[in-house]
N, C-alpha and C positions, 0 to 999 in steps of 0.2 A: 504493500500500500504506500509506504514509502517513497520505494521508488517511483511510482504511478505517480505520487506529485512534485517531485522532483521534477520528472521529466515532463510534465505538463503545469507546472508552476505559471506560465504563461494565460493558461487558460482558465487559473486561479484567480489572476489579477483583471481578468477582464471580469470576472462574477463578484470580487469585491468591490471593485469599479463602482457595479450598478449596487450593489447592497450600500455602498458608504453613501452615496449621494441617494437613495431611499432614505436612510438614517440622516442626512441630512436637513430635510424636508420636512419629515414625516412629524406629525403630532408625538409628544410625548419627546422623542426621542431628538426632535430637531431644536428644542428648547435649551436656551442656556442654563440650566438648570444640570442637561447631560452635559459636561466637558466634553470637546475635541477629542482628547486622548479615549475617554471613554466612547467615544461612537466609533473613532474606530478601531478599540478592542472588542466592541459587542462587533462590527459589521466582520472585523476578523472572524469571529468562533463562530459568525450564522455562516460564512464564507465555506468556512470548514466542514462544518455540518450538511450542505446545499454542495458541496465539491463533486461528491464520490457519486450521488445521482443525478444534477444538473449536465455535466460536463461533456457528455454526451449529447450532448442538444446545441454547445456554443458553437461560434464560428471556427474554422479552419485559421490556426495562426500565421500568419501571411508573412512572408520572408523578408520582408522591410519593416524596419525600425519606424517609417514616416505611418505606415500603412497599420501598424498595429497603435501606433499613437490616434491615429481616428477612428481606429473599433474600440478602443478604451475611452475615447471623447461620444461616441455613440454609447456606448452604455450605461456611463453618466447621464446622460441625456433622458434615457429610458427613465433610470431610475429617479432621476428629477421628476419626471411626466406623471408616474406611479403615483408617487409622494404626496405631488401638488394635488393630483386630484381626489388623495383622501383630506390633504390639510384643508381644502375650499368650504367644506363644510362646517369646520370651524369658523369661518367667519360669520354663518352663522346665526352661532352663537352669539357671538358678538355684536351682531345686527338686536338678535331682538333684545340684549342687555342694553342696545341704546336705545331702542319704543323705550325698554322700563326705564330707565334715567331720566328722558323726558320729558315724560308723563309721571312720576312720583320724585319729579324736583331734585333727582339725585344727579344729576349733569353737571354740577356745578362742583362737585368734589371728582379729581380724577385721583387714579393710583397705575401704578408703570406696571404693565402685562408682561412677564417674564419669558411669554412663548414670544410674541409678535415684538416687544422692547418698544413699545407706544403708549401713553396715555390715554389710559382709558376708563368710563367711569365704574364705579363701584357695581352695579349689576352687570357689566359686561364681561367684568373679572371674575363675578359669581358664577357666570353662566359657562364660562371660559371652564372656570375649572371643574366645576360640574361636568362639560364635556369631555374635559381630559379623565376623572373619576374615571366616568363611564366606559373611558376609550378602556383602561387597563379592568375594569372589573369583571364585563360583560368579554371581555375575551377579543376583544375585535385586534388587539393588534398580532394574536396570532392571526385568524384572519388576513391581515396585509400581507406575515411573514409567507403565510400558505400563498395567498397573490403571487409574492414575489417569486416565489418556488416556481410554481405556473410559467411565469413572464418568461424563464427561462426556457422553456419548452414553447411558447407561441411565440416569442418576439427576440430574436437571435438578434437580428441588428436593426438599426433605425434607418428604416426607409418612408420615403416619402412619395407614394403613390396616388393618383387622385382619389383611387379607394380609402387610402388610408388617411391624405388629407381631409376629407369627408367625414371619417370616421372622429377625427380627433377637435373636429368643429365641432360637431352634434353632440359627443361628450363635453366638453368644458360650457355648449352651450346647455346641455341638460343638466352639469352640475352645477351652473351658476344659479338655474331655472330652479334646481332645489334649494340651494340657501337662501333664494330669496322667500321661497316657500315654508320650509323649516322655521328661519325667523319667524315670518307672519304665524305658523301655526304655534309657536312657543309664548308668542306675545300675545297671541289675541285674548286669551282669557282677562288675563291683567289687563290691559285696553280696553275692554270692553268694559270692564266695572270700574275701571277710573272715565268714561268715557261720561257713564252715566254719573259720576260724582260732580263731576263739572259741571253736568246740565242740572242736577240738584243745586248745587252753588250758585248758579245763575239765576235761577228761580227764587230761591232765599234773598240774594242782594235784591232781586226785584219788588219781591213783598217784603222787603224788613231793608231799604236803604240804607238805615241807621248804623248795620252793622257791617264792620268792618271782615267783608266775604274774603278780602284778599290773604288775610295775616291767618284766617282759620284755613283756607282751603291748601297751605302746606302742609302742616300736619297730619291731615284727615287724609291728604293722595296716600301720605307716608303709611299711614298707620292701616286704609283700608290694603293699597298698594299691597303691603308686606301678608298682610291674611289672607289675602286672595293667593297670593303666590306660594305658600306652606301650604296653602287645601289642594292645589292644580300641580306640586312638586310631581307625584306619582304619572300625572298627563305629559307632564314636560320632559321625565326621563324616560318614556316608552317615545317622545316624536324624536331624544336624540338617539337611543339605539336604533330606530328606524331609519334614522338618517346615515348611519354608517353602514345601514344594507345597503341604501342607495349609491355610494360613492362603493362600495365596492362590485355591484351591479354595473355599473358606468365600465368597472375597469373591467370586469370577465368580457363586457363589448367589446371594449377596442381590441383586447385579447385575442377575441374568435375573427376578425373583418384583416387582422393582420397575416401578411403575407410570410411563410415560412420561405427557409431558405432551400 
């Protein structure tokens, strides 16, 4: 066995390739949170593990030094591609953490999101990591690892055919299609009962002028805000595991339309 990777050491480094830059991307694990050094000691040992059955599937090692420097630029590539389109749905999250911000006046306090390194407000970061929970609980980034395993056996190198340009529009456009979706269904409950809070507030400053509607209606988004979202917790975490079937539906697509070699 040894010798087998010795002498195909080559063909090692093109499957680390695409595993590092997966791990690069990828939720959870593309976070500063994992060190450099650690992603690629983890992308090493999945490397190792993915060697002895993958390899059989990669490209032919081409006798140029120029030529194998762009089948290891192609399979970076891939695994960027992979990545991206489980991280997309992470945003999100992040989408409907800013309906709640808002709408329950929480906009005005940010705090620095350790995945993306942006400011962002307090329910976006709730929502954020509530997705990441998910991502490690519910199992899903075996799921990718199994993807990635896959990728190796559908998509040997990065071509760009109009089949395949086709294919890689109608993905990134159906996965944007769903985070926009995901948000709106994560948020709508809390939106919808702060929706109607407001048009209570408007009704009260109408019949009772005197009172000062604007200094009470933070508190009250705040406080109904936060109850609505502990009773709909249970709704919100069945539309994000749902959300990770879809982003990995998206990828077994591009998967099956791509051309072998």
């Amino acid at each position: 066995m040894l010798e087998y990777f010795v002498y195909n050491f080559q063909t090692f480094l093109m499957i680390f390739a695409r595993t590092l830059a997966l791990f690069t991307v990828a939720p959870v694990f593309g976070s500063d949170a994992v060190s450099y050094p650690y992603r690629i000691m983890l992308s090493f040992m999945l490397s190792l593990i993915l060697f002895p059955v993958t390899s059989g599937f990669m490209m032919e090692v081409p006798p140029g030094m120029g030529e194998f420097g762009l089948i290891i630029f192609s399979e970076v590539l891939i695994g960027l591609l992979i990545g991206f389109i489980i991280s997309i749905i992470f945003a999100g999250f992040l989408m409907a953490g800013e309906y709640f911000s808002v709408q329950m006046g929480f906009s005005y306090t940010e705090v620095l999101d350790p995945v993306s390194q942006i400011s962002l407000p307090v329910m976006s970061q709730l929502k954020n990591l509530m997705g990441l929970m998910l991502f490690l609980v519910t199992g899903a980034y075996r799921v990718m690892i199994e993807s990635l395993a896959l990728s190796f056996q559908k998509i040997q190198i990065l071509t760009f055919t109009p089949d395949v340009n086709r294919s890689i529009m109608h993905v990134f456009e159906a996965s944007i299609g769903a985070m926009f979706v995901v948000a709106f269904k994560i948020s709508l409950p809390v939106l919808g009962i702060l929706i109607l809070v407001s048009i209570s507030e408007a009704l009260m400053g109408k019949a009772a002028p005197q009172m000062n509607i604007l200094q009470l209606s933070f508190p009250a988004k705040i406080v109904v805000g936060l109850i609505v979202m502990i009773i709909v917790i249970p709704f919100i975490e069945q539309q994000m595991v749902d959300s990770f079937e879809i982003s990995f539906d998206r990828i077994q697509r591009l998967m099956r339309v791509w051309p072998t070699k």
